[in-house]
C-alpha positions, 0 to 999 in steps of 0.5 A: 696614651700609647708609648712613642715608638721607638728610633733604634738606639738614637735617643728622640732629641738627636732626632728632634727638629731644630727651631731652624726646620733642619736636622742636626748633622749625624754623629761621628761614625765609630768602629772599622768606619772611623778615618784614620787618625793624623800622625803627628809630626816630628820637630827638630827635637824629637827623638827619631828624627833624622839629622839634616846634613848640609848635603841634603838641605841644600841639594848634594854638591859636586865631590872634591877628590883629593889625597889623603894625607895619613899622620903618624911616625912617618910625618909629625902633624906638628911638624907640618902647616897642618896644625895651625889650620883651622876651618874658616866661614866661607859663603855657602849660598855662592858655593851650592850655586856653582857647585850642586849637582845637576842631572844631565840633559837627554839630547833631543836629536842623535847628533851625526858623527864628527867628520874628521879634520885632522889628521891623528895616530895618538890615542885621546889620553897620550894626545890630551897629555902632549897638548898640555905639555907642549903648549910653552914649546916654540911652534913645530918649524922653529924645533925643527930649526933649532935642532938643525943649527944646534952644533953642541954650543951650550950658549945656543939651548934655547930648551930647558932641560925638562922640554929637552927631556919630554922630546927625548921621551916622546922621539917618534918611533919606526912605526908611528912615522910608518902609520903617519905616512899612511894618514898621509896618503889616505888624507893628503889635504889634512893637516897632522893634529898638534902633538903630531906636528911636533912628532913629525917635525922631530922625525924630519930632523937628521939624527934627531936622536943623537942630537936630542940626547946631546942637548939633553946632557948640556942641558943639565951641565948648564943648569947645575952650575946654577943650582945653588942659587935655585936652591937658595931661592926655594928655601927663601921660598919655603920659609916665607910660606911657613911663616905665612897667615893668609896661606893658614886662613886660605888652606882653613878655608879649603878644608871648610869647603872640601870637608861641606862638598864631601859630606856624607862620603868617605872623603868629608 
């Protein structure tokens, strides 16, 4: 009988029929055709992997800027509340919900320039700083009144030292009172922004320098007669504090959350 023919290099049962009718499915391409093999995945023991940071696990938090505080002959860590601080536990779940970062939104309308409402000479900075400081002041017409009936009677002060010092700091000078009456013919109907009211109260004031100046001195006579028991109540103060464990525990826990918020910086 005549040979079979021949099928390449297929060997005759690969290309057998199967009971079933089919063809058996082709063998796997080999060569340059081959699919790419699978790298394998890195556990957490594998050499090369890289360490999972609090900040990178739970998304990077909101930085914590705070001083540094450097040890050495100057200042004994031993010496100091420091050296029986140690970290606490504290909830991180609550800390990465009020505190993680988040990109800030694009707004989808350009908003139209704020009309103007009151009346400023201040630049933002030096009118922020006032507003804070004035705020335990009495409003801008009783200053105003107090300065006017003050005759040099240290009972009558109704300023401590420190606000008669701010007021003495921040007196209004020739030419701010120059800019705050062209803000005033330029917007009569305006009102004078808060840290200027107190500006505007002083300068209404008959030789508010000289009266300023002499309560100032009053003012500190009248407090120094009372600093020994000041100073008593500091060191009884400072002696409580040092002796305190809740303020060790509250102090362990600020470093703990400072040093999670900061990881990854120069300051963690």
């Amino acid at each position: 009988p005549p040979p079979p023919p021949k099928f390449g290099n297929a060997a005759p049962s690969q290309l057998a029929a199967s009971p079933s009718g089919k063809r058996p499915p082709p063998p796997p391409p080999s060569g340059k055709g081959a699919p790419p093999r699978t790298p394998p995945r890195l556990g957490p023991g594998t050499p090369g992997r890289e360490a999972v940071t609090p900040a990178s696990r739970w998304g990077r938090l909101r930085p914590v800027f705070w001083n540094t505080i450097t040890f050495g002959p100057n200042l004994d860590r031993d010496n100091t509340v420091w050296a029986e601080v140690v970290e606490q536990p504290f909830y991180l779940q609550a800390l990465v919900s009020n505190f993680e970062q988040v990109a800030p939104r694009t707004p989808k309308f350009k908003m139209a320039p704020a009309a103007v409402t009151r009346r400023i000479i201040l630049d933002a900075a030096k009118s922020q700083k006032l507003s804070i400081v004035l705020r335990c002041f009495p409003e801008p017409p009783d200053l105003r009144r107090e300065l006017e009936r003050f005759r040099g009677v240290p009972g009558e002060m109704k300023l401590s030292a420190e606000q008669v010092g701010v007021l003495a700091e921040e007196m209004p000078t020739p030419e701010m009172l120059e800019q705050m009456r062209a803000q005033e013919l330029m917007h009569p109907t305006l009102k004078w922004d808060r840290p200027e009211q107190y500006l505007r109260a002083l300068a209404k004031v008959r030789h508010y320098s000289s009266r300023l100046q002499t309560w100032a001195f009053l003012a500190k006579v009248e407090e120094a007669t009372e600093i020994h028991a000041q100073l008593d109540k500091i060191q009884t103060g400072l002696q409580a504090l040092r002796q305190s464990k809740v303020l060790r525990q509250f102090l362990g826990v600020v470093l703990a959350v400072g040093n999670h918020m900061n990881a990854g910086t120069t300051r963690g």
